[in-house]
N, C-alpha and C positions, 0 to 999 in steps of 0.2 A: 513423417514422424517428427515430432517435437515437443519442447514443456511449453507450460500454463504462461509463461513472461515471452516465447516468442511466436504462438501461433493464437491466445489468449483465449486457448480449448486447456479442457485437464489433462493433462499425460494422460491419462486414464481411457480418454476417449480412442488412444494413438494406437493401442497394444493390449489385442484380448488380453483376457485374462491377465489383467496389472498386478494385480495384489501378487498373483504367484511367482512372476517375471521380475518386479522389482517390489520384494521384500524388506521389510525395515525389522532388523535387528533388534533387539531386548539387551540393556547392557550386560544383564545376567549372563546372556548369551556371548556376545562380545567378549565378557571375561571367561568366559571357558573356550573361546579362540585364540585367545594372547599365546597359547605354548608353542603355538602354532605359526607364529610371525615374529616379527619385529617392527618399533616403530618408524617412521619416514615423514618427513616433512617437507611441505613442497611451497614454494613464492607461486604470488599471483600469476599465473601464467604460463608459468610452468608446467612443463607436459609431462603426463604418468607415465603414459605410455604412448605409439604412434603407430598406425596404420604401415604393415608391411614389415614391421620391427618385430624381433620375439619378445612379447610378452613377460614381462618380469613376473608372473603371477597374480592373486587375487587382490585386489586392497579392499580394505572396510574402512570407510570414511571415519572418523572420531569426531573431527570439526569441520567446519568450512564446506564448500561444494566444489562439485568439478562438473564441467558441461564435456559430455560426451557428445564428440560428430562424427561424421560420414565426411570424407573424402576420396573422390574418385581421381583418374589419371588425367582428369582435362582439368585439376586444380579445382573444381567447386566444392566448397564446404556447404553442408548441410547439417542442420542440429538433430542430435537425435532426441534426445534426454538431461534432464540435471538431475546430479545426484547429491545428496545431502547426508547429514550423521545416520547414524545404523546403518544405509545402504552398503551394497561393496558394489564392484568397479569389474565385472569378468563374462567371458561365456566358455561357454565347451572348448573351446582350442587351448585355452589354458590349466588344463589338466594334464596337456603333456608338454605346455611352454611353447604351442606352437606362433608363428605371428600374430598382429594385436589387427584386427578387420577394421575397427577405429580409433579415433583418437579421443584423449584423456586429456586436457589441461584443467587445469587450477585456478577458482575464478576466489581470486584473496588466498588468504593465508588456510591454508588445508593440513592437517594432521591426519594419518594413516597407519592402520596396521598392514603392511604386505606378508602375505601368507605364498612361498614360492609351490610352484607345480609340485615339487613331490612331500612336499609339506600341508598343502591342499589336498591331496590322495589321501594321507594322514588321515588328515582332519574329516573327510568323507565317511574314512571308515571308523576313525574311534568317535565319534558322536552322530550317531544311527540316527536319530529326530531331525536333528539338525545337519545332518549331511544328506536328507531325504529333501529337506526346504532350499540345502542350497543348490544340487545335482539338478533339480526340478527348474529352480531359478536358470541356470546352465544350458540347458537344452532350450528351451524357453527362447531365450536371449537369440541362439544360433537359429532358430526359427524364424522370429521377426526380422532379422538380419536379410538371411534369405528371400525373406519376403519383400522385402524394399532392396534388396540389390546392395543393399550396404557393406563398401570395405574388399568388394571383388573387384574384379578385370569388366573392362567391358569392351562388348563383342559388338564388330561393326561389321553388316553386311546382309544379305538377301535372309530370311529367316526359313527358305525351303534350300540353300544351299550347303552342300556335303560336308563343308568344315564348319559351317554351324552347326548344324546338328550333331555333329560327332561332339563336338567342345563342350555344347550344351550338355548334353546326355553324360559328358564324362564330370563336367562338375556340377551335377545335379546328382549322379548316382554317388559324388564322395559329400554331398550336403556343406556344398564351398558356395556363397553369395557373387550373384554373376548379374547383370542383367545385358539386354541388346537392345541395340540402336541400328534404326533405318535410316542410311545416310540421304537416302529422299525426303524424309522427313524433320531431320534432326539437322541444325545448324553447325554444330560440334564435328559431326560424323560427315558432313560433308565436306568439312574447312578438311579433315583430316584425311577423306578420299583423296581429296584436289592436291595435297601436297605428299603423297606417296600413290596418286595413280597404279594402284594393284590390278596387278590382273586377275582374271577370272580365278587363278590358281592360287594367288594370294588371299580370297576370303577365307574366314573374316581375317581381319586386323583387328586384333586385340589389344589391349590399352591396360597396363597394369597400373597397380593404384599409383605406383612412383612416375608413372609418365611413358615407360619403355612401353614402345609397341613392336608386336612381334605379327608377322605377315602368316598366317595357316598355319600356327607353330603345331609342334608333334605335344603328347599328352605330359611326356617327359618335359619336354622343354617350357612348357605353359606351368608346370610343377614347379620348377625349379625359380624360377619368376617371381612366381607367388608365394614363396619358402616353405611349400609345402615338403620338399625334400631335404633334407638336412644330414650332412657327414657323418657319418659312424666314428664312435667315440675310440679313439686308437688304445689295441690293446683290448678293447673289452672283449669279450666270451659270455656270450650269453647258456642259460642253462638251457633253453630250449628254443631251437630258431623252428617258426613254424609259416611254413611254404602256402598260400593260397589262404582269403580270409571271407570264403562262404561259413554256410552256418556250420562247417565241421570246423575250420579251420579258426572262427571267432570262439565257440566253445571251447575250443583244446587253450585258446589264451584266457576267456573269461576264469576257468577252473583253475589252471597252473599259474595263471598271476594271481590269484586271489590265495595261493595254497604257499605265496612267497618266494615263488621260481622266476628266476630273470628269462623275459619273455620277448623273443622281437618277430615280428611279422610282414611276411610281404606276401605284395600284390600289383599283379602289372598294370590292373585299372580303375579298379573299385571294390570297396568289401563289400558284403553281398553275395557275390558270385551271379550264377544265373539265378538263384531262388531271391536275389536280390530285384532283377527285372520282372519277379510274379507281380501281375498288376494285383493279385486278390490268393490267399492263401487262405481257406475256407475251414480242410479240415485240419488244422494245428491244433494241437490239445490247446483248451486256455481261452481260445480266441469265438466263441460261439458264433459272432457279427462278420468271422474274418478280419483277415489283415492282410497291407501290402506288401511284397516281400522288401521291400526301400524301407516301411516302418517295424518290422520284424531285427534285420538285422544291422539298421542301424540302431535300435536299442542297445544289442547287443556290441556293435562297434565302440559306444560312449562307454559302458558299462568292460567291456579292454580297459579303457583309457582311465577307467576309475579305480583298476586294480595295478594302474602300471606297466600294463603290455604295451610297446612301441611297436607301432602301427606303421609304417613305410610303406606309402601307395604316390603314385605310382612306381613301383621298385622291378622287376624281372630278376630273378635267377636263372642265370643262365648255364650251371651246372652244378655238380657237388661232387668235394674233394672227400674222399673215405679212408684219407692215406695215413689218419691218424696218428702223425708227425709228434702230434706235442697232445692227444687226448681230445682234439677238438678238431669235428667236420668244418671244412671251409664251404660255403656258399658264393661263389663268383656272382655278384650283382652287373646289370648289363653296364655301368656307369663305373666300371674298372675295379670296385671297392670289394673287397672280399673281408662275409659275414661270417664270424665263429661262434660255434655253439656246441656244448656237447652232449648235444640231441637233437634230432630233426622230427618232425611231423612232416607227412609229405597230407598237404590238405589241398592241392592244385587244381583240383576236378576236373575239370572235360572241358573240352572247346566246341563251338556250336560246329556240327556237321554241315560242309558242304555237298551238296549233291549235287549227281551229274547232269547240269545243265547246261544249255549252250548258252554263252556270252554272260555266265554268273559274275564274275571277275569283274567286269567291265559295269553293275549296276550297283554293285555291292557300297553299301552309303549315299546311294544316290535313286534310291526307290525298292531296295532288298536291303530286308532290315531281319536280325536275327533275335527282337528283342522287341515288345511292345508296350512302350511306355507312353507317359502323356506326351513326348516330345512328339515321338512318331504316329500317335490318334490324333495332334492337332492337322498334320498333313493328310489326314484322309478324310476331313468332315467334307460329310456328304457323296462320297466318291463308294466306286465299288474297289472291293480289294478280293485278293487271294491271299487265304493262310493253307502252308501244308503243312500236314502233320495229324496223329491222330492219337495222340500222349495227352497227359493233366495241363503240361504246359503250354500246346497246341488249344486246349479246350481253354484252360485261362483268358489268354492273349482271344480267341473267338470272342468269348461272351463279352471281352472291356474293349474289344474294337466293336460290338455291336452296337455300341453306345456310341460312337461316332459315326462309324461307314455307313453307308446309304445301304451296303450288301457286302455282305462279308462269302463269299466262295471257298470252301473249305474240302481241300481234296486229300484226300485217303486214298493210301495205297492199298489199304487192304477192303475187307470187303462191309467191317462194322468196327464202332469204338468198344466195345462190350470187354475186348482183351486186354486193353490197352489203358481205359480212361475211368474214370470213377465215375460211379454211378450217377451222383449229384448235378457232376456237370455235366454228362449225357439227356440230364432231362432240365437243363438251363437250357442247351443249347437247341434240345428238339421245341422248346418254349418259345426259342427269339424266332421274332419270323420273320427276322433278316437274316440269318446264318440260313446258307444250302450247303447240304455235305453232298458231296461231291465223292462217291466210293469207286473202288476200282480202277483210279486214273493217276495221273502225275504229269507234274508240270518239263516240258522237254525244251523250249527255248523262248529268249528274251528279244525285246527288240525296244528300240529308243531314239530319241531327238541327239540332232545333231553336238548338242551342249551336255551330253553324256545321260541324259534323265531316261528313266525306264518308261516307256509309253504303251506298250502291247506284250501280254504274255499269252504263250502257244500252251494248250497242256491238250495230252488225249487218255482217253480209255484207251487199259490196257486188255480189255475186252476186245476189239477192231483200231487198225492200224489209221482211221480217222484222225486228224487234227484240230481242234478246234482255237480261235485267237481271240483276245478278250482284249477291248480297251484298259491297260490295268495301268497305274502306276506306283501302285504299292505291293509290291509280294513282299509276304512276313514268311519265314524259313522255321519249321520247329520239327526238325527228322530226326533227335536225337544227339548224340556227343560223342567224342573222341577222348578218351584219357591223354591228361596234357602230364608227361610222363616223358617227353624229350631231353629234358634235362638231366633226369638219372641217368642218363647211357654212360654207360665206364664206371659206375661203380659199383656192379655188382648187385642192385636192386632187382630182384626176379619180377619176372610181369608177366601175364598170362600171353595168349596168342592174340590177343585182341589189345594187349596194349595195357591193363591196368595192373595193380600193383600186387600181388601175393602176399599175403602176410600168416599168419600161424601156423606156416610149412616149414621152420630150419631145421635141416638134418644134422641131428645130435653129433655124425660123423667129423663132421667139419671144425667141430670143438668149438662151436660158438655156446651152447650150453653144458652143462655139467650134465652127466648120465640121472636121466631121473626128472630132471629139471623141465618144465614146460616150456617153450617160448610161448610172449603173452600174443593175445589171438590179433592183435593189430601189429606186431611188431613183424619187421618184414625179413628178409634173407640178411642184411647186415645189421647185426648188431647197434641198439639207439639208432635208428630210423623206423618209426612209424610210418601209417599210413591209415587216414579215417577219409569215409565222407565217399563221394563220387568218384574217386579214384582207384579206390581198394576195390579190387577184383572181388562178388561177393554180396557187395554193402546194396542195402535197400532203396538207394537211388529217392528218396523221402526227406525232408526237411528233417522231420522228425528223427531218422535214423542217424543223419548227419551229425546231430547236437548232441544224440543220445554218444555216439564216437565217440565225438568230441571230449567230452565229460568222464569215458571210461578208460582212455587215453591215458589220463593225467596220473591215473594210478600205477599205468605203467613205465612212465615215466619216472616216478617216485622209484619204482622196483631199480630201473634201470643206472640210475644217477644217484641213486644209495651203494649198489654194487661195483659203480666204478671208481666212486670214493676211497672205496675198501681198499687197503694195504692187499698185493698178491701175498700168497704163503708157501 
């Protein structure tokens, strides 16, 4: 990527859709942004902003230009763009001030309006037209970015090895700019083998933009690197902390941040959830062609960020305080910091089920994968696999690995999908004539190469105590979920016998409501804690049902934090 004076192509050729990505302002326009910033003036060479730095916000050029680069961890500059009057200077991360992916200097004397992160939320929402062109412009930006590796980490090492892929997949599904280098192939990557000699347990070595390399870091620590984590503001109390950010838990912030409620969010790996790793979400009202669940609920993550919800991924809670000391639930964060809020949404959903097989542990990211994305179909081109499972999500993950695998082996425990699977993609699947369903069987043990990789799986009908062993190296896992509901223990959250959450059962007795009074249908045994989405004992286990939660949620939260307002009498 580059402009017209250093590649002597048009910007235009560099970045579909140009006009939309980098728009030129109308001064008309420009003066209905002034309320919104202030002016800044910057010397020749002078830099806006710098890769790995937080972001001061939006600028709109007034005069002069600024050459926007790329800078990665092994020092090379690469140009991306020049931008000129009308243009501004931003992408998606700077709608909640997170770090800047590249750098901004000043080529002469440059005059500026900077508009900061919650002055730009402003500005999104009081000028609907023109907060449509710039939001648009926004997303846009972190696209191309992505697409050219620009202003991330880069990842050195075998591209079928376990901490690749985990790395990959984890900044791929938060839409962070990364790319990987083959240190057999790449000069760089092998000057930087040679002088940290890693061992097999060290892949990759990652390369953050400032230089630090970290040897298989964990998802937290690769976070923190990249400033994608960031302190909690001491003292504050949010109005609503809300726990897991699938499509229940994005909803319950799109709605209460947009309704003016202080909103903060966590998540241990990625927003999304699992409806996040649907390679194709077919029947969502809206969507006729389908969508991926990666493009579903990152709309929805940007559109948080544009009403103000702070988003903290990777974050874990690791339990909640109900001791209401001073009016406000504490949330223990696993990184010591404990989150206040005086209300919870429990939106945590489920964790993939493990089943009983032998030597699962031991392949688990290393050829058992619970999640089938582009990361894990590039390892199977050509090859045969097993998928078990016989759910929407099971039949999903079939039809977008048919489009890779050589043969796709799909075992069923039961005896047809007719109970289990929609209709639509029962008759995808009986369509591919690479998918074999495989009914009545189950997969019972693993076997692999001495360097840990899955090579043969055993599965039998449960018809005869036969065994049968398949060259496999990819088993996909889809048997279902666990309520991630560990964290509530001790305070008092009712959960059924399976583990998920109860909610429009309080007994009037206990004096959590007034005689008469309803508790609302998602509010759970203690008082302001909610509970939407895959969690809640109950809930329709559906994209759709999650969002719809999400959204009816908020009203009770308004009930809830209206009444604790209230002077007692």
């Amino acid at each position: 990527m580059g402009n017209e004076a250093d590649q002597g192509v048009p910007a235009a050729s560099a970045f579909p859709r140009y006009e939309q990505t980098f728009p030129t302002l109308t001064p008309q326009e420009i003066a209905r942004m002034r309320r919104f910033g202030a002016e800044r003036s910057y010397k020749d060479g002078e830099r806006l902003f710098e890769t790995g730095q937080p972001g001061p916000g939006m600028f709109v050029v007034l005069s002069g230009h600024v050459a926007i680069t790329q800078r990665d961890g092994f020092g090379h500059v690469t140009p991306i763009i020049d931008q000129g009057p009308g243009q501004f200077l931003a992408e998606i991360g700077q709608l909640s001030g997170r770090v800047a992916l590249v750098d901004g200097h000043a080529e002469g004397e440059v005059e500026t309006l900077l508009i900061p992160p919650e002055r730009l939320r402003a500005l999104l929402v009081a000028e609907a037209d023109l907060g449509e062109r710039i939001m648009r412009a926004l997303i846009l930006r972190r696209v191309s970015l992505i697409r050219g590796g620009a202003g991330g980490p880069v990842l050195i090492g075998p591209s079928d090895s376990a901490g690749v892929i985990r790395l990959q997949g984890f900044l791929t599904r938060n839409g962070y700019p990364h790319h990987l280098l083959d240190p057999v192939a790449d000069t760089d990557a092998a000057e930087l083998i040679a002088r940290y000699s890693p061992s097999q347990a060290d892949w990759p070595l990652v390369v953050a933009p400032d230089g630090t390399v970290l040897r298989n870091p964990r998802e937290a620590e690769l976070a923190r690197a990249m400033g994608m984590i960031r302190a909690l503001a001491k003292d504050k109390v949010y109005d609503v902390a809300v726990v897991g950010s699938g499509p229940a838990g994005l909803s319950t912030a799109v709605y209460a941040a947009s309704e003016g409620l202080a909103v903060a969010v966590c998540d241990t790996r990625a927003f999304g959830g699992q409806a996040g790793a649907s390679a194709r979400i077919e029947n969502y009202l809206g969507f006729p062609t389908g969508i991926s669940g990666h493009a579903l609920t990152a709309r929805a993550f940007n559109q948080a960020q544009k009403f103000g919800a702070e988003v903290m991924i990777p974050v874990e809670v690791k339990s909640l305080d109900c001791s209401y000391g001073d009016g406000a639930f504490g949330l223990k964060l696993d990184n010591g910091e404990m989150l206040r809020a005086r209300s919870v949404v429990v939106a945590s959903g489920a964790r993939y089920r493990r089943p009983e097989i032998e030597n699962l542990a031991d392949f688990e990211g290393r050829g058992v994968w619970y999640w089938a994305s582009p990361i894990e179909a590039r390892l199977c081109t050509d090859q045969d696999v097993i998928l078990v499972g016989g759910g929407n999500s099971a039949g999903q993950a079939a039809v977008f690995l048919s489009g890779h695998a050589r043969r796709v082996h799909m075992v069923i425990r039961g005896g047809g999908l007719g109970a289990s699977m929609s209709r639509y993609l029962i008759e995808r699947i009986e369509a591919a004539p690479n998918i074999e369903l495989i009914f009545n069987a189950e997969v019972v043990g693993l076997e692999g190469t001495k360097d840990g990789s899955l090579e043969r799986v055993r599965w039998r009908s449960r018809l005869s105590p036969d065994e049968i062993t398949l060259n496999i190296r990819n088993l996909f896992l889809f048997v279902g979920a666990d309520p991630a509901t560990g964290w509530l223990d001790g305070c008092g959250v009712l959960v059924d016998r399976a583990g998920f959450v109860v909610t429009g059962a309080r007994d009037n007795a206990q004096g959590n409501k007034a005689e008469g009074q309803l508790a609302s249908a998602l509010e759970t045994s203690v008082p302001g804690v909610f509970a939407v989405g895959d969690v809640r004992s109950g809930s329709v286990k559906r994209v759709g049902g999650a969002i719809g939660e999400g959204a009816q949620v908020v009203a009770a939260l308004h009930g809830f934090l209206g009444d604790a307002a209230k002077p007692a009498l």
